[in-house]
C-alpha positions in Angstrom: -4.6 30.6 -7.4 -7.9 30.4 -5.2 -10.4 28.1 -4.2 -13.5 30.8 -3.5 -14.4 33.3 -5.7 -12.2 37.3 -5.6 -11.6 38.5 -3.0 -10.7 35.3 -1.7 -6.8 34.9 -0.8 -4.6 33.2 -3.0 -2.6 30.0 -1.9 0.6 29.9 -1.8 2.9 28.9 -4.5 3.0 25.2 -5.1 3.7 22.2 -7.4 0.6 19.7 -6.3 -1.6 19.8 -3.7 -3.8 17.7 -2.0 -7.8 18.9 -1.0 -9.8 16.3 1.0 -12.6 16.5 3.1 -16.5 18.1 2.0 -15.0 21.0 -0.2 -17.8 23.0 -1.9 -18.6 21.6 -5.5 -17.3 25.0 -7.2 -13.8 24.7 -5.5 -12.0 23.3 -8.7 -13.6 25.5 -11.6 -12.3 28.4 -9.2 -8.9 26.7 -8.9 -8.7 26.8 -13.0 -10.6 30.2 -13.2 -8.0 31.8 -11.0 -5.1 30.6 -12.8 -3.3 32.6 -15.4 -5.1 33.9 -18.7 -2.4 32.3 -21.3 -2.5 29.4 -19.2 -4.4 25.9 -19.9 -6.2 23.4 -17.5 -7.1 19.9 -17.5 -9.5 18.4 -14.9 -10.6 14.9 -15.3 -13.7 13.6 -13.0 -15.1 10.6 -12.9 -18.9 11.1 -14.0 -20.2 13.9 -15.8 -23.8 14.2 -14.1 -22.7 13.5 -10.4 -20.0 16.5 -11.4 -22.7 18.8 -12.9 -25.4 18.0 -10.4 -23.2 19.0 -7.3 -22.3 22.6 -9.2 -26.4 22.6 -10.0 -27.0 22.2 -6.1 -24.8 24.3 -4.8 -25.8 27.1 -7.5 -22.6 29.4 -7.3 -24.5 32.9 -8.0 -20.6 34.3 -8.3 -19.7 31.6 -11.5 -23.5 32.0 -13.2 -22.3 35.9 -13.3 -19.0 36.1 -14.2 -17.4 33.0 -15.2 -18.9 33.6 -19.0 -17.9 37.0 -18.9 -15.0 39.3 -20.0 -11.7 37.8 -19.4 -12.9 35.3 -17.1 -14.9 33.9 -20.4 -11.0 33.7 -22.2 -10.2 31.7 -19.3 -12.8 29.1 -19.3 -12.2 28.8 -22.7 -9.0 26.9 -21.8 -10.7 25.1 -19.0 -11.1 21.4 -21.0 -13.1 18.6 -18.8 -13.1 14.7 -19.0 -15.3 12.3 -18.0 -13.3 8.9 -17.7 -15.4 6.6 -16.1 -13.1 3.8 -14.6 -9.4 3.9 -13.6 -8.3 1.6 -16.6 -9.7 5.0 -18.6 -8.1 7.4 -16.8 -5.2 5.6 -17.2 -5.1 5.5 -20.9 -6.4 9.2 -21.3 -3.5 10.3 -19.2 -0.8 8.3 -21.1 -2.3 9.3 -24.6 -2.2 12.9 -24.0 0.1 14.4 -26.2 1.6 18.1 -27.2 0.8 18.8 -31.2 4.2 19.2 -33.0 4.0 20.0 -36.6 6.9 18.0 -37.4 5.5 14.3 -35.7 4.9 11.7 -37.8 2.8 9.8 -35.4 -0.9 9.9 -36.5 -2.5 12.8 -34.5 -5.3 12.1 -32.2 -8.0 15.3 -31.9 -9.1 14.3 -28.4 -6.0 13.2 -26.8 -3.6 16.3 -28.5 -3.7 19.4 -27.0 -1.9 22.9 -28.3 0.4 23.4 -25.0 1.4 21.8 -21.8 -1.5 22.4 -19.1 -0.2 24.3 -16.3 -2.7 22.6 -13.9 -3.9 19.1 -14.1 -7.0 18.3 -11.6 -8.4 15.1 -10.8 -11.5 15.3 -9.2 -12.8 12.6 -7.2 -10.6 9.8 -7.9 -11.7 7.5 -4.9 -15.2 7.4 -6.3 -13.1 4.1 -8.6 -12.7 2.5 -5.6 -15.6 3.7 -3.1 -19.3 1.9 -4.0 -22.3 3.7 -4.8 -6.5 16.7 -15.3 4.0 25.6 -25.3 5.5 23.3 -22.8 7.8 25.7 -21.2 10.3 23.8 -18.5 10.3 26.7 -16.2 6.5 26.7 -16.1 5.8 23.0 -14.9 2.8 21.5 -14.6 1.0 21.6 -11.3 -0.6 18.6 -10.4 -4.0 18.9 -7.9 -6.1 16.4 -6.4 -9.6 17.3 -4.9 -11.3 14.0 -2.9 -14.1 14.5 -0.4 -13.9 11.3 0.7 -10.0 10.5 0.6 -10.0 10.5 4.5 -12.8 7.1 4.1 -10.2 5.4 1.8 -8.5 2.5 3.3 -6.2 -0.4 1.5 -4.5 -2.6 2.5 -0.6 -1.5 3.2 2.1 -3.1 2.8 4.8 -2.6 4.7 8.9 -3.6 4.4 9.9 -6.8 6.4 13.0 -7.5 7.7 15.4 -10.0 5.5 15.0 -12.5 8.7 11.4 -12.8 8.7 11.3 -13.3 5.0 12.0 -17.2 5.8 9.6 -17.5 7.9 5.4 -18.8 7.8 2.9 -16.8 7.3 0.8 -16.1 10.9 -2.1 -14.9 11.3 -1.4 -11.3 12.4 0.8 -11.2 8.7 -1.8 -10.5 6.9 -2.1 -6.5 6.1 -5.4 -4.9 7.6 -6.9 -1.8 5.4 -5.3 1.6 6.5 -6.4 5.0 6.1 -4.4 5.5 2.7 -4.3 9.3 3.5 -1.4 9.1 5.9 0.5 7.9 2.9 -0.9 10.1 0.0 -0.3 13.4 1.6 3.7 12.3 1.9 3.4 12.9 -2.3 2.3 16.9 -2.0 4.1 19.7 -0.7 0.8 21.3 0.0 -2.4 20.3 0.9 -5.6 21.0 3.1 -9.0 20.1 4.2 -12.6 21.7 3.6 -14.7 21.7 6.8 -19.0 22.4 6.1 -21.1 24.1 8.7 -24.7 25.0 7.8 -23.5 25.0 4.2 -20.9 27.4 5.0 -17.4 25.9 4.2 -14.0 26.5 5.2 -10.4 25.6 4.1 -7.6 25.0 6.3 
């Protein structure tokens, strides 16, 4: 899989990954793009015209030639997008998505049934909830991937285990948990994952 168009190198092999920092607008549709042909993907994004408007402005002359043509055309074919447009959405999209079996008795929902497993499930963006202004073979798992320009801006409060002694004691002042960068603690869930870096509107992964 790749993040730039051919003849980009591929990534390596991997289960999730983590992208962060200003990657170019195009970098997901070339994630899916790249993948196999009899594969499917799933990206879910938070707002349809913020996500169309950065593809608009960056104006990928490689996608406006090839993505709707020949095989590359089959593939984005199997490319489906949602626009969920608060986490309590996202939430329920991702726990109503089911596989379509023949034999289920449970009414079948057109929007949330899909023919097979996705082999990579994207969410694009998912700190824009929190910031003002994605045949099921089991030796083909899913890979989960996560693109956030603005993850590394994130902060929550964390958290953290205490001691069964202290657990008695008052509340001080210093006890109460300060907003962290929560990127420390996301990048411990992915085996992979990397960061875009834009100079003069030329971008770079590492």
């Amino acid at each position: 899989m790749r993040l730039f168009p051919e003849p980009a190198p591929h990534l390596p092999r991997f289960r999730n990954l983590l992208m962060y920092g200003p990657y170019h607008p195009s970098a997901p549709i070339h994630l899916c793009l790249s993948m196999a042909p009899a594969d499917k993907a799933i990206l879910l994004t938070p707002s349809r015209p913020l996500f169309l408007d950065g593809l608009r402005k960056y104006n990928d002359q490689w996608l406006k030639s090839y993505s709707g043509t020949g095989s590359m055309a089959s593939i984005s074919s199997r490319v489906n997008i949602f626009y969920p447009p608060s986490p309590k959405h996202l939430v329920a999209m991702l726990s109503m998505f089911r596989i379509h079996e023949v034999s289920a008795s449970v009414p079948v929902d057109p929007k949330a049934t899909i023919d097979v497993a996705p082999a990579l499930l994207i969410l694009h963006e998912p700190s824009a909830y929190f910031l003002s202004q994605e045949e099921d073979d089991p030796s083909s798992p899913t890979s989960v991937v996560v693109f956030d320009s603005k993850l590394d801006q994130l902060k929550f409060p964390v958290l953290r285990a205490l001691p069964r002694s202290t657990l008695d004691e008052p509340d001080g002042p210093d006890d109460v948990p300060r907003p962290e960068s929560v990127l420390f603690f996301v990048q411990k869930y992915f085996e992979l994952w990397g960061t875009f870096q834009s100079l003069c509107g030329l971008y770079c992964c590492s």
